[in-house]
C-alpha positions as semicolon CSV with decimal commas, in nm:
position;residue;x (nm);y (nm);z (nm)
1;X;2,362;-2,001;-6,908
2;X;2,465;-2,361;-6,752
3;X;2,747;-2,208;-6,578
4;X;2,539;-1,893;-6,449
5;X;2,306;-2,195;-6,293
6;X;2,596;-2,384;-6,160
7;X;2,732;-2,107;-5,965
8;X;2,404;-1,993;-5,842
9;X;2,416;-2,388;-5,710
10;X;2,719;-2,356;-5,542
11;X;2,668;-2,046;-5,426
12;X;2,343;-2,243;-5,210
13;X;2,475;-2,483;-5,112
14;X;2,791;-2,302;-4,946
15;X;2,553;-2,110;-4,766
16;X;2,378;-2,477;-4,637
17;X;2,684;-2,573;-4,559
18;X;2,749;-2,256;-4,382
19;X;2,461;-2,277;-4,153
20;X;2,468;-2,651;-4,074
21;X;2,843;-2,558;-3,951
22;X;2,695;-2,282;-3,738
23;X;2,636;-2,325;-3,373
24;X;2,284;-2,413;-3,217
25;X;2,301;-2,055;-3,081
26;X;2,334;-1,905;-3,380
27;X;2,123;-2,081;-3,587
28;X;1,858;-2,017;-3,364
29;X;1,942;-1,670;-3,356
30;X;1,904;-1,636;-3,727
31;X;1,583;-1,858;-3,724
32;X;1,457;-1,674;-3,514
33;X;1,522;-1,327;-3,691
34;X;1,414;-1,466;-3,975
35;X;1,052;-1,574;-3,826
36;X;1,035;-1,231;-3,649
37;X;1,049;-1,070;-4,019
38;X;0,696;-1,095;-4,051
39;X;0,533;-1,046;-4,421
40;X;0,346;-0,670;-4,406
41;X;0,041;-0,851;-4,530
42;X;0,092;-1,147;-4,290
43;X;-0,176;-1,111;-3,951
44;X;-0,043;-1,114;-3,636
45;X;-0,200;-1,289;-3,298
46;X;-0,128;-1,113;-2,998
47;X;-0,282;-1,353;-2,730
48;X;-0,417;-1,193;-2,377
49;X;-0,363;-1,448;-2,113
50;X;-0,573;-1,296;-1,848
51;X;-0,798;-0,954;-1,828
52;X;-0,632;-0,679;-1,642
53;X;-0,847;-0,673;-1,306
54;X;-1,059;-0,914;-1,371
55;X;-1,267;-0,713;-1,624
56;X;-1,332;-0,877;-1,996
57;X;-1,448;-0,680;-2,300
58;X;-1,553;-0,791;-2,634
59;X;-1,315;-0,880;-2,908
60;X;-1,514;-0,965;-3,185
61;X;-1,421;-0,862;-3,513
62;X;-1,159;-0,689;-3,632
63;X;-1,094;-0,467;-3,294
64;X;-0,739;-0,320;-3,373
65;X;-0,847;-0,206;-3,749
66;X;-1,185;-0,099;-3,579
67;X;-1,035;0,124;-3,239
68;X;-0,697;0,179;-3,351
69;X;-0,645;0,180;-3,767
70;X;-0,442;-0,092;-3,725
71;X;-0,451;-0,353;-3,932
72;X;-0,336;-0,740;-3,988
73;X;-0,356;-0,747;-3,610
74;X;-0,562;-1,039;-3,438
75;X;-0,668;-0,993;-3,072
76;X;-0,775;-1,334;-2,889
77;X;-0,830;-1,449;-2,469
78;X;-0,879;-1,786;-2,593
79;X;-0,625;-2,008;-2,463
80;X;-0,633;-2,240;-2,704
81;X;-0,439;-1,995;-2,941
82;X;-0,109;-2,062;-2,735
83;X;0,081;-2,263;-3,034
84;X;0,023;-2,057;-3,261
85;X;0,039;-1,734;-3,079
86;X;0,297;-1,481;-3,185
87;X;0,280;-1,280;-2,813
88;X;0,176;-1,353;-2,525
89;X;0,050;-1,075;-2,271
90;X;0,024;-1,100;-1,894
91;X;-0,103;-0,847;-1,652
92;X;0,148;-0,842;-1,363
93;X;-0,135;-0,775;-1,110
94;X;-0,263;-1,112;-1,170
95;X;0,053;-1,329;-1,166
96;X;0,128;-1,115;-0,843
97;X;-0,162;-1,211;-0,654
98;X;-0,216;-1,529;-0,779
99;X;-0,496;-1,538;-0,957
100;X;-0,360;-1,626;-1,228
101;X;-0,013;-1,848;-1,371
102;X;0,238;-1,858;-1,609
103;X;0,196;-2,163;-1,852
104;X;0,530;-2,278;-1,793
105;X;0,405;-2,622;-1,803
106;X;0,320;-2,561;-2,174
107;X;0,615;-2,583;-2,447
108;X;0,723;-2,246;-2,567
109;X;0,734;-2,195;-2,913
110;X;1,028;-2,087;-3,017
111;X;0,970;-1,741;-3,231
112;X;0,695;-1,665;-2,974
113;X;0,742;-1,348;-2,713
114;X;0,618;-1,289;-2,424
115;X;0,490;-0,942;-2,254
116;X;0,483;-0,793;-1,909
117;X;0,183;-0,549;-1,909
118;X;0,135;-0,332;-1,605
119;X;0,006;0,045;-1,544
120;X;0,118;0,083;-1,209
121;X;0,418;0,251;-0,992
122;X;0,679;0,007;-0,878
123;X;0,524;0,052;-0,525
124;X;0,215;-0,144;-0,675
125;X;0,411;-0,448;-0,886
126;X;0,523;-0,709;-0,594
127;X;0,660;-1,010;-0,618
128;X;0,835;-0,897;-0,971
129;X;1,172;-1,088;-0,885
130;X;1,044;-1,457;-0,960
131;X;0,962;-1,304;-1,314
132;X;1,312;-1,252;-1,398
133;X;1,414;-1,409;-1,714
134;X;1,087;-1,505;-1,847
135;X;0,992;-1,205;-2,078
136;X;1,090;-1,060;-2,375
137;X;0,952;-0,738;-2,390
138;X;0,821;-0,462;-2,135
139;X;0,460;-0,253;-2,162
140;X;0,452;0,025;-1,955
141;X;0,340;0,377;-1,888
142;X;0,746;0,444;-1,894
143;X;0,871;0,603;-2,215
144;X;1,142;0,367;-2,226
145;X;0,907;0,045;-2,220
146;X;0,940;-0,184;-2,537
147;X;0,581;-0,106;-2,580
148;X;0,540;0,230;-2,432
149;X;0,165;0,292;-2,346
150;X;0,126;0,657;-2,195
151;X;-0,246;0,724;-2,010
152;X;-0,205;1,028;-2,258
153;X;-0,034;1,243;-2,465
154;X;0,013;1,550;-2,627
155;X;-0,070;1,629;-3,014
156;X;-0,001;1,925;-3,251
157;X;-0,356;2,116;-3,328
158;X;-0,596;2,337;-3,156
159;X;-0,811;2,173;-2,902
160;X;-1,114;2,414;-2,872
161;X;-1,152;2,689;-3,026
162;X;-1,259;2,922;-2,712
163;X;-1,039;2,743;-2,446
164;X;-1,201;2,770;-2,109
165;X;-1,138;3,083;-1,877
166;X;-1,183;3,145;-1,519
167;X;-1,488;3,334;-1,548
168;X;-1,805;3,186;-1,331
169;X;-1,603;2,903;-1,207
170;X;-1,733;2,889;-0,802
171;X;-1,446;2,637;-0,684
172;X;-1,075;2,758;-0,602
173;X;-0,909;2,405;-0,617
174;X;-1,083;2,020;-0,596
175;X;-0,901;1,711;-0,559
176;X;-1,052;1,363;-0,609
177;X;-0,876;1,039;-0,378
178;X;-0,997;0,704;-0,275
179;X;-0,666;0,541;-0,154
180;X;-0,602;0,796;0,134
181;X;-0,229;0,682;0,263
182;X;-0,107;0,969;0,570
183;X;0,260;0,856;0,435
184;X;0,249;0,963;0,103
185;X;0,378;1,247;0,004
186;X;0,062;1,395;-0,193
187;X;-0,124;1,348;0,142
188;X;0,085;1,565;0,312
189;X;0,112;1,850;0,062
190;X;-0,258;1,830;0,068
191;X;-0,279;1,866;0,463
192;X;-0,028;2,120;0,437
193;X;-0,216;2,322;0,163
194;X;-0,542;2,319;0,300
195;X;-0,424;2,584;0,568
196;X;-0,385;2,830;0,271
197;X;-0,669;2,740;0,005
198;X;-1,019;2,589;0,012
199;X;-1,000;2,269;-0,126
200;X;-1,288;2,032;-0,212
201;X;-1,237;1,675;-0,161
202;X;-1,429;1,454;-0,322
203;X;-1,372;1,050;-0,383
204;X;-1,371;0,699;-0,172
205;X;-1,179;0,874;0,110
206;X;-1,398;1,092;0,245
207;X;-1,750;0,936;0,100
208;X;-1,781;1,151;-0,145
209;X;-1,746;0,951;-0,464
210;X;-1,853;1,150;-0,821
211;X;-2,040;0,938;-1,100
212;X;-1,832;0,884;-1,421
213;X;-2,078;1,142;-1,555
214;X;-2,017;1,410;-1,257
215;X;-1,619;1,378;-1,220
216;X;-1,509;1,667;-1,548
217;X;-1,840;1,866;-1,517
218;X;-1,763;1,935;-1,131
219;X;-1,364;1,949;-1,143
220;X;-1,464;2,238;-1,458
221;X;-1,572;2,451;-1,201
222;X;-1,269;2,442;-1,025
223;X;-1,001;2,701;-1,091
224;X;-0,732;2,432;-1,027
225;X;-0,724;2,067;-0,988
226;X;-0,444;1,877;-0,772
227;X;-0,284;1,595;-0,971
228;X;-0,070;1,436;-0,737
229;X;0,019;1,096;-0,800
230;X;0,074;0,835;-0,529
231;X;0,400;0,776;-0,610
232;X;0,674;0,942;-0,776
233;X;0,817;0,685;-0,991
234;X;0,988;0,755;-1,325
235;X;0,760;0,851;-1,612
236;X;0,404;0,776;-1,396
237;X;0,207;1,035;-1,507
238;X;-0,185;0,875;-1,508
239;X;-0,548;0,991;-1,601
240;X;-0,482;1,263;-1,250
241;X;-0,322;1,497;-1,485
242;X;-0,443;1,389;-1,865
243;X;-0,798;1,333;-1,768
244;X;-0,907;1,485;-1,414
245;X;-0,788;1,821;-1,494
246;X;-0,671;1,867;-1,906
247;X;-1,007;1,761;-1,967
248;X;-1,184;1,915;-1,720
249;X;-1,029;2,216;-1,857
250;X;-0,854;2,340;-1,505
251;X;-0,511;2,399;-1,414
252;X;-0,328;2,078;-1,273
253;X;-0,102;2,088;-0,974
254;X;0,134;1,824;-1,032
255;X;0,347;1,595;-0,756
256;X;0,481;1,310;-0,954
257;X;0,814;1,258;-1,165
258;X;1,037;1,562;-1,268
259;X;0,954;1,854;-1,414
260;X;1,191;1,828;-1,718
261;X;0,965;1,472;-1,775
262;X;0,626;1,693;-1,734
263;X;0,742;1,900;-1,984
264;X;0,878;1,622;-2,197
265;X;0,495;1,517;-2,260
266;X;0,270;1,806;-2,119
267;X;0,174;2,084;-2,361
268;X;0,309;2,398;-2,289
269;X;0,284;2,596;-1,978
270;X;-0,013;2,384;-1,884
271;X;0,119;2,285;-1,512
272;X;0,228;2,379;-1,183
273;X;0,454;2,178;-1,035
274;X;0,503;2,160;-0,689
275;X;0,822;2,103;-0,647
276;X;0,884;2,481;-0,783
277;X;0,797;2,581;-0,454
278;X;0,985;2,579;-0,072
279;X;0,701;2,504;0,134
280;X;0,318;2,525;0,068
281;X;0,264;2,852;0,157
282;X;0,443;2,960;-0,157
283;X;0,273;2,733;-0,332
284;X;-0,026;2,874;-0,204
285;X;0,102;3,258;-0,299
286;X;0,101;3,172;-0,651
287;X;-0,224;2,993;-0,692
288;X;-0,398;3,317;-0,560
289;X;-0,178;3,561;-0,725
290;X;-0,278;3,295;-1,064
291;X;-0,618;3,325;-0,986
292;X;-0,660;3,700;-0,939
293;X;-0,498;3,788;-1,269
294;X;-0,707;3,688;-1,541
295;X;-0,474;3,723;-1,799
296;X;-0,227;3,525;-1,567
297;X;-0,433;3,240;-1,533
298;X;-0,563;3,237;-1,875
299;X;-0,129;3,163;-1,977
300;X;-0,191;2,802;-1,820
301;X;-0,468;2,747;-2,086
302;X;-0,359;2,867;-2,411
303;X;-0,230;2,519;-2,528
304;X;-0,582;2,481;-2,582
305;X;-0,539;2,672;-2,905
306;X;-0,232;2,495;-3,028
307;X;-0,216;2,144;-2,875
308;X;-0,464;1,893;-2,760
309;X;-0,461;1,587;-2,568
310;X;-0,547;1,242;-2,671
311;X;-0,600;0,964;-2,381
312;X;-0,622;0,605;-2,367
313;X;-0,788;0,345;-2,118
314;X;-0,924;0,056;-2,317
315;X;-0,741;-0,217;-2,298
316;X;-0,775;-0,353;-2,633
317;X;-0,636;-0,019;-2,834
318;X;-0,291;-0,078;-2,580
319;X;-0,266;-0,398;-2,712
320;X;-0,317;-0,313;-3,063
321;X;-0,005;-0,124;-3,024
322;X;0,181;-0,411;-2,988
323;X;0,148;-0,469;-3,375
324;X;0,251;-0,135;-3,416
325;X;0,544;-0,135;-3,298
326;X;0,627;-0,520;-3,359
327;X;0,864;-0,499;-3,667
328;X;1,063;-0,277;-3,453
329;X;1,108;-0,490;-3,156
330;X;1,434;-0,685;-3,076
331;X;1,371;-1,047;-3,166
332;X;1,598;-1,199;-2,930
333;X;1,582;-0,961;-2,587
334;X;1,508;-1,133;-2,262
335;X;1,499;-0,943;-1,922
336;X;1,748;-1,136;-1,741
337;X;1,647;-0,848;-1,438
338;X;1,280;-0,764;-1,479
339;X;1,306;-0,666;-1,120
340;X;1,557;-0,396;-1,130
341;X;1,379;-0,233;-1,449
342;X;1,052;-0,192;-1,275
343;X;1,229;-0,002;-0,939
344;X;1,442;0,161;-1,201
């Protein structure tokens, strides 16, 4: 038994004497690891630097276990929480604009990470390059974010039980737009479409903005919806497609990323894509061949009895995600080249 406890001695202190031979680097490195291993049962504090747009919400209580079923995961704004923090969260819009800062001034803990939240295309994140080598992880719309936050996705399970037809629906095609850009490519397969198919515009653009409560009730009585983005960046797929026209319940024409990355994520044969098409006047062929065959049209909705669609746009459950997928997350990554990511 005394020589059992002697080696077990020996055995700890070689491996002291192990790690005070080790370099600073490395000891760091497996401090650092070591700290990242959080306990199951242990809470973590993701800390939100500044709102996203401006806009607060509440988070009293326990939000994450509340919104998300996530527990052991501790939301805060309040500053004060820096020290003790275990991630940090800026909204690029903010540090882009200058309205708010980076608390570089402050001492950075050393197990603490930081995160670069943004929603938008890289035609919307400026001034990224003074950002490189600062943060640790990435949340994004892009499936290949650290924290991967899509404006919706697709789950296994009926939907409704009668999915919506074509019957009594008075409107061919709608499109809703505010930020009206004549160089964008959605603009001009809209002015090029038009020629073929009555459209109804509605939105900041044309002064014809629709009340939270009117935008799904009037694009429902639309045949087809247009869900072009403004950009098309990889992955940036927003509420256009999951919200404007999956719940509305009408057949999305789609101008963003590939097809192959529509139907990565979309349910199945739920799109048009216009790309599929040489010039609009195809594309305008097969929305009115679509709509005059019933059983045609009624393809693009079956999903409804197989799939659904889930979407997201409170702030607070995206950041509960960030304890989700936190014992995953590499402890020691830094993007040395946040810039090139983001136009990636």
């Amino acid at each position: 038994m005394v020589a059992y406890g002697s080696r077990r001695l020996c055995l700890l202190f070689s491996l002291l004497l192990l790690l005070s031979c080790l370099s600073p680097l490395v000891y760091h490195s497996f401090l650092t690891q070591k700290l990242h291993a959080q306990p199951s049962h242990k809470n973590l504090t993701i800390l939100l630097w500044h709102w996203p747009f401006g806009r607060s919400y509440s988070l009293g209580g326990d939000k994450c276990l509340e919104m998300s079923h996530i527990s052991h995961c501790i939301l805060t704004d309040d500053r004060s929480m820096y020290p003790t923090a275990d991630v940090v969260v800026f909204h690029h819009q903010e540090l882009s604009n200058g309205a708010s800062a980076l608390p570089l001034h402050l001492p950075r803990p050393a197990a603490q990470h930081w995160v670069w939240l943004s929603m938008e295309p890289p035609v919307n994140n400026a001034n990224v390059k003074k950002l490189n080598g600062v943060f640790n992880w990435t949340m994004s719309y892009r499936r290949d974010a650290d924290i991967p936050i899509p404006y919706g996705k697709t789950l296994q399970g009926a939907g409704v039980k009668g999915f919506p037809g074509a019957l009594n629906r008075s409107c061919f095609a709608s499109w809703v737009v505010s930020r009206y850009k004549p160089n964008q490519t959605r603009v001009q397969v809209y002015q090029s479409l038009k020629k073929y198919i009555p459209i109804e515009v509605y939105g900041g653009w044309n002064k014809k903005p629709l009340p939270e409560d009117r935008l799904l009730p009037t694009i429902s009585n639309c045949l087809f919806y247009l869900s072009l983005e403004n950009s098309e960046a990889t992955d940036y797929i927003s509420e256009k497609l999951w919200r404007n026209a999956f719940q509305a319940g009408a057949i999305p024409v789609v101008l963003g990323p590939s097809r192959s990355t529509y139907e990565a994520v979309a349910p199945p044969h739920s799109f048009i894509h216009v790309a599929d098409f040489k010039d609009a006047a195809e594309l305008a062929d097969h929305l009115n061949h679509v709509a005059a065959d019933k059983r045609a049209y009624e393809e693009y909705l079956r999903w409804h009895q197989t799939h659904r669609i889930e979407t997201c746009t409170d702030w607070r459950e995206r950041l509960c995600q960030i304890c989700q997928k936190y014992p995953n997350l590499p402890s020691r990554k830094v993007y040395q080249d946040l810039e090139g990511w983001v136009n990636s």
